[in-house]
DRENDO-1510 file (C-alpha; in Angstrom, 1 decimal, always signed):
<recs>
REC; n; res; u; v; w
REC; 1; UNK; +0.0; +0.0; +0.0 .
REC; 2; UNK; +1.6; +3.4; -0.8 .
REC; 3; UNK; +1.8; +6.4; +1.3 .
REC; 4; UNK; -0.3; +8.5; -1.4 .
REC; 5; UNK; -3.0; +5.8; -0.9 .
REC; 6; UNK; -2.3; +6.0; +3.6 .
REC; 7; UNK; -2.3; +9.2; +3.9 .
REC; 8; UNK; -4.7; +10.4; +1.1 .
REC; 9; UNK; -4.2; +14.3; +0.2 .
REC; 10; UNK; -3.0; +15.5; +4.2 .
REC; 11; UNK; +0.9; +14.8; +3.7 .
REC; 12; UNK; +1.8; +16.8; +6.2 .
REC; 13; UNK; -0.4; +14.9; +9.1 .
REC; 14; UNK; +1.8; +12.1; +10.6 .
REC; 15; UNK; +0.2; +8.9; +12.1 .
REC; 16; UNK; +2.1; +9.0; +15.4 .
REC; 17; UNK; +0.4; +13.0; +16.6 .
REC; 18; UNK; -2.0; +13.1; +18.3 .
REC; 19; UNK; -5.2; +14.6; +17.6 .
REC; 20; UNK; -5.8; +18.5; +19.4 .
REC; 21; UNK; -6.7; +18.2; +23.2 .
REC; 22; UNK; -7.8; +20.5; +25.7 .
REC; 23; UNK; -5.3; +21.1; +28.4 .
REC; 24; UNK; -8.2; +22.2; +30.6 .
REC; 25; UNK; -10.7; +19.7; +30.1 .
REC; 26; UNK; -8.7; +16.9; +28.8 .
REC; 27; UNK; -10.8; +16.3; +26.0 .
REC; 28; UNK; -9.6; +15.9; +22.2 .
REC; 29; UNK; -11.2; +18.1; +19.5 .
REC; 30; UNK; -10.5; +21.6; +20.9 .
REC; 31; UNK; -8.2; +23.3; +22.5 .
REC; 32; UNK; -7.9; +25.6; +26.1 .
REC; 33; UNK; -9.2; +28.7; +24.8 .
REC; 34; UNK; -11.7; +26.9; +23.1 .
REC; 35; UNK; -13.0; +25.0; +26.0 .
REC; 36; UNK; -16.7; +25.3; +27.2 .
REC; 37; UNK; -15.8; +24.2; +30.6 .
REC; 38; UNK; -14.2; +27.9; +32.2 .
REC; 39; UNK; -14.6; +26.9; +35.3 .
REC; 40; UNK; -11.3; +24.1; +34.8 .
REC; 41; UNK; -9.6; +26.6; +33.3 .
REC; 42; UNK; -5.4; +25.8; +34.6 .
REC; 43; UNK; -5.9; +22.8; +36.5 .
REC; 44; UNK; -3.1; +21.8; +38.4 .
REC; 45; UNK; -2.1; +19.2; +36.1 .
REC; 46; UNK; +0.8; +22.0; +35.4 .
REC; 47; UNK; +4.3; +21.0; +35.9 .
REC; 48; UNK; +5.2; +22.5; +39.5 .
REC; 49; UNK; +8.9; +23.5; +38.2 .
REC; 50; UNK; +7.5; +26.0; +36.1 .
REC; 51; UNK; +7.6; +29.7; +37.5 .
REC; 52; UNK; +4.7; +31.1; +35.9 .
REC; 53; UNK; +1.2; +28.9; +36.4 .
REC; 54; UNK; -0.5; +30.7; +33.4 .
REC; 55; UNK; +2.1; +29.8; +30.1 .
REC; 56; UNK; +1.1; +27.5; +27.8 .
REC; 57; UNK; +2.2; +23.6; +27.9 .
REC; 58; UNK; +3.1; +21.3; +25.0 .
REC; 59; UNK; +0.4; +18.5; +24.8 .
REC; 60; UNK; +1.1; +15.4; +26.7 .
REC; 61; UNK; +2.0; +12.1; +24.2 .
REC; 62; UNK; +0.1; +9.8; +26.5 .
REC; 63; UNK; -3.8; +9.3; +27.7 .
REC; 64; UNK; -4.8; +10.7; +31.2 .
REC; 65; UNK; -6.0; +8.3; +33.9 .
REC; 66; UNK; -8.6; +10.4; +34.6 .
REC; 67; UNK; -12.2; +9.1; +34.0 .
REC; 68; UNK; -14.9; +10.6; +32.1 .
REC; 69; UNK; -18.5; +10.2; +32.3 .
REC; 70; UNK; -20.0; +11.2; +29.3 .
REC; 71; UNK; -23.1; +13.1; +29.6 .
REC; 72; UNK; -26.5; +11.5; +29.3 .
REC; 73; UNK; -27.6; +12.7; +26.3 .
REC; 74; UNK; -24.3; +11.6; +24.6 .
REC; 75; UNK; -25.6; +8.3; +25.9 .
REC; 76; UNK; -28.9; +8.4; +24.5 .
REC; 77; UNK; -27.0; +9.6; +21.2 .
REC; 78; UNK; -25.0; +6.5; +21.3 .
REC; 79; UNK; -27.9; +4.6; +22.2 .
REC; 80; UNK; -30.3; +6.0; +19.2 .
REC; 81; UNK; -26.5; +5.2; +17.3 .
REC; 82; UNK; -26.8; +1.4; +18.2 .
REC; 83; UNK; -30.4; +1.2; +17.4 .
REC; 84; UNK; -30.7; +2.8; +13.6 .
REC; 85; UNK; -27.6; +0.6; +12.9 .
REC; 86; UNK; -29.0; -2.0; +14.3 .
REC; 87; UNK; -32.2; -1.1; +11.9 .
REC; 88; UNK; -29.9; -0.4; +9.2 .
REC; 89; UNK; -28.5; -3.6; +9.3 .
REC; 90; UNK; -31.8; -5.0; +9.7 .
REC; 91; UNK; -33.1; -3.4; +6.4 .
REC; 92; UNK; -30.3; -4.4; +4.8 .
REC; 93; UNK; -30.7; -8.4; +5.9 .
REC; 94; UNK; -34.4; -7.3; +4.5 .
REC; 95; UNK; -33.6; -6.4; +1.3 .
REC; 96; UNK; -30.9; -8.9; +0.7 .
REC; 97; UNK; -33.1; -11.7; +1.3 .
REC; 98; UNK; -35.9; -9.8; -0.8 .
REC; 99; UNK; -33.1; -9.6; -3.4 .
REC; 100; UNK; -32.5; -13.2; -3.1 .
REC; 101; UNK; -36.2; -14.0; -3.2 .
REC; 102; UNK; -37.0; -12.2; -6.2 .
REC; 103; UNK; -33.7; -14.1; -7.8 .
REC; 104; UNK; -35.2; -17.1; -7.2 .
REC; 105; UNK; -38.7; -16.4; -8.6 .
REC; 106; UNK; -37.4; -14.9; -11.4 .
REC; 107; UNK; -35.3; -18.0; -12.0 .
REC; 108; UNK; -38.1; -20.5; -11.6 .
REC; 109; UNK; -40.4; -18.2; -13.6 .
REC; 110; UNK; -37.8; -18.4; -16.3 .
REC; 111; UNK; -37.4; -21.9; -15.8 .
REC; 112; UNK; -41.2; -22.3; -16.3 .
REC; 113; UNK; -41.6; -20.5; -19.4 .
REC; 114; UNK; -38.9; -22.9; -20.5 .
REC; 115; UNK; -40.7; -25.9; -19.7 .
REC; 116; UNK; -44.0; -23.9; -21.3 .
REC; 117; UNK; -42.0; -23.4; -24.6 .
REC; 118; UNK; -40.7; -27.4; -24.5 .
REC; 119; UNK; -44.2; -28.5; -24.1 .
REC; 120; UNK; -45.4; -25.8; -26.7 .
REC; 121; UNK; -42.8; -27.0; -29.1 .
REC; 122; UNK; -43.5; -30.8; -28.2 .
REC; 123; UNK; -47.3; -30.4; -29.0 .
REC; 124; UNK; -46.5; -28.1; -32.1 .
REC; 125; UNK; -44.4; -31.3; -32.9 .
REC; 126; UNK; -47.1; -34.0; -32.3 .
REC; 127; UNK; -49.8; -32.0; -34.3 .
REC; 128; UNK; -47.1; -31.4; -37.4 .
REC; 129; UNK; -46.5; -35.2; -36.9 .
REC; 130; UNK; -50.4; -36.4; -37.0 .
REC; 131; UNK; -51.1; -33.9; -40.2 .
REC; 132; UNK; -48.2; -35.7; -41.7 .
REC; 133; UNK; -49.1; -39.2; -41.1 .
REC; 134; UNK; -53.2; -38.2; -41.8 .
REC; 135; UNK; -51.6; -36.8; -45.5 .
REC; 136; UNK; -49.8; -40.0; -46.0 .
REC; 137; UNK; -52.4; -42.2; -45.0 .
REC; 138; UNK; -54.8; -39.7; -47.5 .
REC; 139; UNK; -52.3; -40.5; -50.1 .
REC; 140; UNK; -51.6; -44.3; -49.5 .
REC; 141; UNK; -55.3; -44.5; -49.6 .
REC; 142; UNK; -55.9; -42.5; -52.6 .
REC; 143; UNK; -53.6; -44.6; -54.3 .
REC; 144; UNK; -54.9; -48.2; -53.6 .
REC; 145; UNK; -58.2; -46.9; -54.5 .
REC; 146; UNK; -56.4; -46.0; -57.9 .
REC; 147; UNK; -54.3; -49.4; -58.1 .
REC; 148; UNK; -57.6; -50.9; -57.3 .
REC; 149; UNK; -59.5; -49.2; -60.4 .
REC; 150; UNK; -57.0; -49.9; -62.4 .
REC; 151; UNK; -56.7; -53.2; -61.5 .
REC; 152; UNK; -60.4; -53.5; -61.9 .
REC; 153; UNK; -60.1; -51.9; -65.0 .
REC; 154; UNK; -57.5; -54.1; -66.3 .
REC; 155; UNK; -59.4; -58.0; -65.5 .
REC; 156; UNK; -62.6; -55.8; -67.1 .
REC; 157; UNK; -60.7; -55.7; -70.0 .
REC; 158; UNK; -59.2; -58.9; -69.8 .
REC; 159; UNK; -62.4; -60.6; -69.6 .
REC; 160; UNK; -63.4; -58.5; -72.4 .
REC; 161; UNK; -60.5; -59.4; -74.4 .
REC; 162; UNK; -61.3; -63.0; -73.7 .
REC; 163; UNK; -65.0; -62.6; -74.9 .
REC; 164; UNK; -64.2; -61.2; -77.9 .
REC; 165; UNK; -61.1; -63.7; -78.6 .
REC; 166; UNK; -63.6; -66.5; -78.2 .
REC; 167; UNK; -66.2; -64.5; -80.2 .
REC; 168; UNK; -64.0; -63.9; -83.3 .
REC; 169; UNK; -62.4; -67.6; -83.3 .
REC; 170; UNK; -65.4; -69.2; -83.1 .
REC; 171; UNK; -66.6; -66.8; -86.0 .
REC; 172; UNK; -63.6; -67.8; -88.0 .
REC; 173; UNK; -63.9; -71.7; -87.3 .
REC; 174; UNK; -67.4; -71.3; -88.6 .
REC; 175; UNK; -66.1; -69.0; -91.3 .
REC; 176; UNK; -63.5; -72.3; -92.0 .
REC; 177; UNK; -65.9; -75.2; -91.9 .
REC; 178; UNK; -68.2; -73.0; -94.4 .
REC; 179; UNK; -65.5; -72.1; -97.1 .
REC; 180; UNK; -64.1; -75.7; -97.3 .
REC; 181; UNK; -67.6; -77.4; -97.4 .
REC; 182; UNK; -68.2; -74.9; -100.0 .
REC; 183; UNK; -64.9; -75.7; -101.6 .
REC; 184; UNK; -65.5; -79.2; -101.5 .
REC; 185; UNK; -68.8; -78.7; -103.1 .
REC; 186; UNK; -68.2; -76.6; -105.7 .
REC; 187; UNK; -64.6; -77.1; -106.8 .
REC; 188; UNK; -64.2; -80.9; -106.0 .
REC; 189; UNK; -66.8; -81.5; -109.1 .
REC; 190; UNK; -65.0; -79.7; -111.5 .
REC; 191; UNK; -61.8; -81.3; -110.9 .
REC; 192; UNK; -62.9; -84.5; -110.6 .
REC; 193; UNK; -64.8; -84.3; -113.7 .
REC; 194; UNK; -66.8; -87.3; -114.8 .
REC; 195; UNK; -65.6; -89.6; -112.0 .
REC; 196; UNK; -67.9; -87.9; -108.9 .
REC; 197; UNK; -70.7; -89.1; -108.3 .
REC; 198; UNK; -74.3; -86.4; -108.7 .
REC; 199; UNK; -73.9; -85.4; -105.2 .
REC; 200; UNK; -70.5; -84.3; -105.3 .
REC; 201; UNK; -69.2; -86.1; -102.0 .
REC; 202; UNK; -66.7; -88.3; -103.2 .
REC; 203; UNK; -64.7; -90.2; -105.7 .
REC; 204; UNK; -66.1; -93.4; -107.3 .
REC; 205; UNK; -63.5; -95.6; -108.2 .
REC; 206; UNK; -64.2; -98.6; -109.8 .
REC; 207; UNK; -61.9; -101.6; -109.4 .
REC; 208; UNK; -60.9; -103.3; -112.9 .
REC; 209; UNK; -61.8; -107.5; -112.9 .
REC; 210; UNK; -59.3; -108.9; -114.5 .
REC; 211; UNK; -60.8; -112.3; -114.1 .
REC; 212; UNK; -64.0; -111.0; -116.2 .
REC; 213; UNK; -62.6; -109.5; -119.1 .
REC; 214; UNK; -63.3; -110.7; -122.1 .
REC; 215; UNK; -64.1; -109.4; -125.4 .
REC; 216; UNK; -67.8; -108.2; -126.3 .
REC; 217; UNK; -69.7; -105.9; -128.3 .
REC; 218; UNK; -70.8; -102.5; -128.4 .
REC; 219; UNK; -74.4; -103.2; -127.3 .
REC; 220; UNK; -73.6; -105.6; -124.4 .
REC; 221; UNK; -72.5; -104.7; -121.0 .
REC; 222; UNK; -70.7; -106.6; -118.8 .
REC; 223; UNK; -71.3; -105.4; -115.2 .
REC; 224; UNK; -70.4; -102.3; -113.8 .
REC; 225; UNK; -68.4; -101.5; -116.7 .
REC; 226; UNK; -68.7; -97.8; -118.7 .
REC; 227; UNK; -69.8; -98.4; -122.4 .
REC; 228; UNK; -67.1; -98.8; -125.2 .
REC; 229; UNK; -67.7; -95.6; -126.5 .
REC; 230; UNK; -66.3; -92.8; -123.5 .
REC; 231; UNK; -67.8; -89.4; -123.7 .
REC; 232; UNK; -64.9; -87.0; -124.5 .
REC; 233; UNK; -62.5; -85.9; -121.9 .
REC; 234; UNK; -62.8; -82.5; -120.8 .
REC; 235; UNK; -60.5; -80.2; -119.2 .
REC; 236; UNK; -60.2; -77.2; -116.8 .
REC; 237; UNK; -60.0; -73.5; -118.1 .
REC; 238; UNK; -56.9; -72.4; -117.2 .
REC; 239; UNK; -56.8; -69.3; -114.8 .
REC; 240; UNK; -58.7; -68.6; -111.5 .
REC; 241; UNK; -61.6; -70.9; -111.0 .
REC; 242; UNK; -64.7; -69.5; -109.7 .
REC; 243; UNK; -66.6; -70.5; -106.6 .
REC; 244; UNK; -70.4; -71.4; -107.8 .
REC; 245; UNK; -69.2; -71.1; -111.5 .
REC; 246; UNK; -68.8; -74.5; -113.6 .
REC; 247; UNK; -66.2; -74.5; -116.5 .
REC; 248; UNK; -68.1; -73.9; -119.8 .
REC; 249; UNK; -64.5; -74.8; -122.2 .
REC; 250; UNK; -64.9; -78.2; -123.6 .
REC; 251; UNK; -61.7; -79.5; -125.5 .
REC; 252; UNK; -61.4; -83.1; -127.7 .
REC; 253; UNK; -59.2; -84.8; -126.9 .
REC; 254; UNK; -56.5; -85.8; -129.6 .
REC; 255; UNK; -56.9; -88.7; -131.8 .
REC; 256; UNK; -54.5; -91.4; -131.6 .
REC; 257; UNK; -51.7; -91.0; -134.1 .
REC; 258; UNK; -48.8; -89.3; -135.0 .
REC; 259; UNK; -47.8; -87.3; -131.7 .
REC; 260; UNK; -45.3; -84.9; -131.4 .
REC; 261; UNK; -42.6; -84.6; -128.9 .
REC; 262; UNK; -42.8; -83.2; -125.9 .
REC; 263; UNK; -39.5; -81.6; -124.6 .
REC; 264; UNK; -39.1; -82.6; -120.4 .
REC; 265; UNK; -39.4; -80.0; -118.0 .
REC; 266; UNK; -36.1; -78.3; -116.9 .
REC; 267; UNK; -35.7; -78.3; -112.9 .
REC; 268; UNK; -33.4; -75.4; -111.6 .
REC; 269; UNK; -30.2; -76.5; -110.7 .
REC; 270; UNK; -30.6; -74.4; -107.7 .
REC; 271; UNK; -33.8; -75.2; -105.4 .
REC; 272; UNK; -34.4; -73.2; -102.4 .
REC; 273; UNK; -35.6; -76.8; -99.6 .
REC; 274; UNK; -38.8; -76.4; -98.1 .
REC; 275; UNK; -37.5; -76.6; -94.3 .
REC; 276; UNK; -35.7; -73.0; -95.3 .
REC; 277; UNK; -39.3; -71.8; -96.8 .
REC; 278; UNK; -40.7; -73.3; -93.9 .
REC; 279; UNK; -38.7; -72.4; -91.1 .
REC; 280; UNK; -39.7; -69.1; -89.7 .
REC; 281; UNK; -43.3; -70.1; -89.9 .
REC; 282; UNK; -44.8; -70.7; -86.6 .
REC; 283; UNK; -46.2; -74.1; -86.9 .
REC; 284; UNK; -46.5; -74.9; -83.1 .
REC; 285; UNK; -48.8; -73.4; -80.4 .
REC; 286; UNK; -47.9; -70.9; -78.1 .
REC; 287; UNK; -46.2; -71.8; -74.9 .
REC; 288; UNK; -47.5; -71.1; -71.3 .
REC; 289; UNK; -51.0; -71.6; -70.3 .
REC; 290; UNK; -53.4; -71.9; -73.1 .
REC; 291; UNK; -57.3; -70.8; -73.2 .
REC; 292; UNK; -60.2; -71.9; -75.2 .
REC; 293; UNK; -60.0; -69.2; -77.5 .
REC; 294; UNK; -56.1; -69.4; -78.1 .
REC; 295; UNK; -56.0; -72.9; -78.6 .
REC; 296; UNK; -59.3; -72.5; -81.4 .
REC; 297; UNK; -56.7; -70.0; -82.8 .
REC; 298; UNK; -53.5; -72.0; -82.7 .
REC; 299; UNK; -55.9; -74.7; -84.4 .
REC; 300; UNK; -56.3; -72.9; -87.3 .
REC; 301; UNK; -52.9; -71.1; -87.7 .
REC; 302; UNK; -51.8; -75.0; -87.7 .
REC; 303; UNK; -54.3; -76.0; -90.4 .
REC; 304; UNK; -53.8; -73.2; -92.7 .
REC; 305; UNK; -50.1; -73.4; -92.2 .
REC; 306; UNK; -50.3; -77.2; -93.1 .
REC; 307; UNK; -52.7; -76.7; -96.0 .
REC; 308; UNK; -50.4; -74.2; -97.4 .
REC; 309; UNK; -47.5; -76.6; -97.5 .
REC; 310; UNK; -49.1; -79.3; -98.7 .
REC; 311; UNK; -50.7; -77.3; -101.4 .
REC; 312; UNK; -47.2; -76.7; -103.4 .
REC; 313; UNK; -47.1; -81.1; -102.8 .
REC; 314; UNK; -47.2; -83.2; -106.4 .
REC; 315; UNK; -49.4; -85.7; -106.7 .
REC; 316; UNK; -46.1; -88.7; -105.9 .
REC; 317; UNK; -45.6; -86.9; -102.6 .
REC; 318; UNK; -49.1; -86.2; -101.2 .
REC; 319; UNK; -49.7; -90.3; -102.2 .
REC; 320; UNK; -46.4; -91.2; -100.1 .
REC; 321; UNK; -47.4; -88.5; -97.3 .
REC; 322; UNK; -50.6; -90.2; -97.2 .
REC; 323; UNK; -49.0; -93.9; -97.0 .
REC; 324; UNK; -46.8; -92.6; -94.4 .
REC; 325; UNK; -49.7; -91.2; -92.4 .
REC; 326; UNK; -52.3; -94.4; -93.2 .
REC; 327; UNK; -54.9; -92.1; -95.0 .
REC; 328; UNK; -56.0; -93.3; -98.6 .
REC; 329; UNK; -55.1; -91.1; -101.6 .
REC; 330; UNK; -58.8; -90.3; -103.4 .
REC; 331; UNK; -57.8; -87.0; -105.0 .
REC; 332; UNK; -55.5; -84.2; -104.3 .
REC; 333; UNK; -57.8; -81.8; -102.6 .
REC; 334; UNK; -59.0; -84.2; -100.5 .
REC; 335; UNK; -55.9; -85.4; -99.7 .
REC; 336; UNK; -54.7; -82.1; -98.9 .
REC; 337; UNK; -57.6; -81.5; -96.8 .
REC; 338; UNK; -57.2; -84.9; -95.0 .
REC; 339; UNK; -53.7; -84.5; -94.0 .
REC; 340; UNK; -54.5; -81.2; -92.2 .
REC; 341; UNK; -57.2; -82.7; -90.7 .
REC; 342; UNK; -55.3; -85.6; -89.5 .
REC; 343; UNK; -52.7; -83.6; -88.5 .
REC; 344; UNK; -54.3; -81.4; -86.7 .
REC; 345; UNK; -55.6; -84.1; -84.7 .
REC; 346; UNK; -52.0; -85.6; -83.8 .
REC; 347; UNK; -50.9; -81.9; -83.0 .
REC; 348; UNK; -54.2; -80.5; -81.1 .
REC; 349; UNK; -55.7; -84.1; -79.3 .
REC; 350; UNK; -59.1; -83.7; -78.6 .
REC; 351; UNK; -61.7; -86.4; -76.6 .
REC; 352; UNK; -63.9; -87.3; -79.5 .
REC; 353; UNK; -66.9; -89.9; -78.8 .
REC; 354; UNK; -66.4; -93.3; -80.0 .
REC; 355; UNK; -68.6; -94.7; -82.3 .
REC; 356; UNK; -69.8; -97.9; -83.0 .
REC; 357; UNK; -67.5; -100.2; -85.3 .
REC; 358; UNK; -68.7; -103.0; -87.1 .
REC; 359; UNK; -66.2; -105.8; -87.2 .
REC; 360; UNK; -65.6; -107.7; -91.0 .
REC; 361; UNK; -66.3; -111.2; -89.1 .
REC; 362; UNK; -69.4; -109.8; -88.0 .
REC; 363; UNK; -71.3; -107.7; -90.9 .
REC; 364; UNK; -74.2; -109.8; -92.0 .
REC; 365; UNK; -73.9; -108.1; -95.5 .
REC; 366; UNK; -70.1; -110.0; -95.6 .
REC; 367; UNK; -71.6; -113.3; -94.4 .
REC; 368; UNK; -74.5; -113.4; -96.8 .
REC; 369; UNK; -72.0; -112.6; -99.9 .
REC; 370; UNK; -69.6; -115.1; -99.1 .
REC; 371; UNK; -72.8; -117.8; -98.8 .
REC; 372; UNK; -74.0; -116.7; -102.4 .
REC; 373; UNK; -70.2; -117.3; -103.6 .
REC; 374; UNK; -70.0; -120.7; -102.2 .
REC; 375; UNK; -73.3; -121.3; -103.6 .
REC; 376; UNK; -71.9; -120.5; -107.0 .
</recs>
């Protein structure tokens, strides 16, 4: 500590004097002239070597013995003192705790406004949440709805598709059967010429007897057999033959004699194969599950697929084609049309009802012909 900071602004006081004392009253803060006690004026408190009793004395550098009584007011002063300090202090304790007090509240209302603001923000937060998960179940909703439409939508037109599928195949089979039976009716005639029969259905064929023949005349007939004299041979008009429409051109043919020389038919060196003509069609059904409608359609892609190869067939290879399969060689439409048919049937199996065969050893018409011939 510094002896500007001690001693402040007084440098000239020193610590060690003593504050100013009455020499008459021995009390500090005044001096002897000063003094509101006269009648103590020059106590004998004088040194008794001096000569003169009235000169002035240097202070003394040490405390009297003497008692003093202070007066009683001084004592109710001092008293009064105690008490407001005593009340100060008291005020002071008072305001402190109020200080403290008010501290605290203002700590736990602070504190509380926090834990208002959490809870605000936690039920701001539950509220945002709920609107969030009522939009997404809106949406997840919404959108089943609309899978469930379209869904709908989708086996409506399925079923739809199916119909129709059915619809048009069974339209075209019918379409089918009706422009081969009419094929059959109307072009089988014409081709066949002489040897069908009036109603068109099939070829007669007549088997030669070679144990009956026998010379005979004109005039007599000899079983079954056609006249000597044949009507003449006719053949087709070249060009596209008309359905419903017979062939009106009538040739001769030529008589028997000097015939001219026909020059063979040159075959290409190079011939495309019919696997490679062949090979990008689609000849089997469709894989995976098949329907009703589908398999009518794979039926007939078959069947016009076959009819179309066997229809560029010679008459050597439908006949070997036809030994091959078992199925007798009558004509070459009808062959055509049989080989489909029966291949159709190996490639699309279907449960057909059985009908009722008649054995050989058991026809009666069998048994009563060979009895006639034994007869004979």
């Amino acid at each position: 500590m510094s002896s500007s900071e001690r001693y402040g602004d007084d440098r000239d006081r020193r610590p060690y004097r003593l504050s100013v004392k009455c020499f008459n009253c021995d009390e500090s803060g005044h001096y002897a002239n000063q003094c509101p006690h006269r009648e103590r004026r020059y106590s004998s408190s004088r040194p008794s070597t001096s000569p003169d009793s009235r000169r002035a004395r240097s202070p003394r550098r040490f405390e009297t013995r003497k008692s003093y009584t202070a007066p009683k007011e001084e004592t109710e002063l001092r008293e009064r003192v105690v008490e407001l300090t005593k009340g100060v202090a008291t005020i002071k304790e008072h305001f402190k705790f109020e200080a403290v007090q008010a501290k605290k509240e203002e700590k736990a209302i602070h504190k509380l406004e926090k834990a208002r603001a959490i809870e605000e923000e936690r039920l701001k937060q539950e509220e945002e949440d709920a609107r969030l998960a009522q939009e997404a179940a809106r949406r997840e909703a919404k959108k089943q709805k609309k899978e469930a439409k379209a869904k709908q939508e989708a086996i409506l037109k399925a079923e739809m598709k199916k119909e129709v599928t059915m619809h048009a195949a069974l339209l075209m089979s019918e379409i089918k059967d009706d422009s081969i039976q009419q094929w059959k009716t109307f072009v089988i005639p014409t081709l066949a010429g002489d040897r069908c029969d009036i109603k068109g259905k099939k070829e007669v064929v007549h088997e030669p007897e070679y144990g009956k023949k026998r010379k005979r005349a004109d005039d007599v007939p000899i079983g079954d057999s056609p006249p000597m004299e044949a009507p003449p041979k006719r053949t087709l008009m070249r060009g596209c033959i008309r359905i419903g429409e017979h062939s009106q051109r009538v040739t001769r043919a030529r008589t028997k004699g000097t015939r001219t020389p026909i020059r063979a038919k040159k075959h290409s060196p190079i011939k495309t194969p019919l696997s490679k003509l062949t090979k990008y069609r689609k000849l089997s059904p469709p894989s995976g599950k098949l329907t009703s409608a589908s398999k009518s359609l794979s039926r007939l892609r078959f069947r016009d697929s076959v009819t179309k190869e066997l229809k560029d067939c010679n008459a050597k290879e439908l006949q070997r084609y036809g030994k091959d399969e078992g199925i007798p060689y009558v004509g070459k439409i009808d062959a055509i049309f049989d080989l489909a048919e029966h291949r159709e049937q190996l490639r699309f199996p279907c449960i057909v009802l059985a009908s009722d065969v008649i054995q050989i050893s058991e026809s009666k018409d069998v048994e009563a012909n060979a009895s006639t011939e034994n007869q004979k």
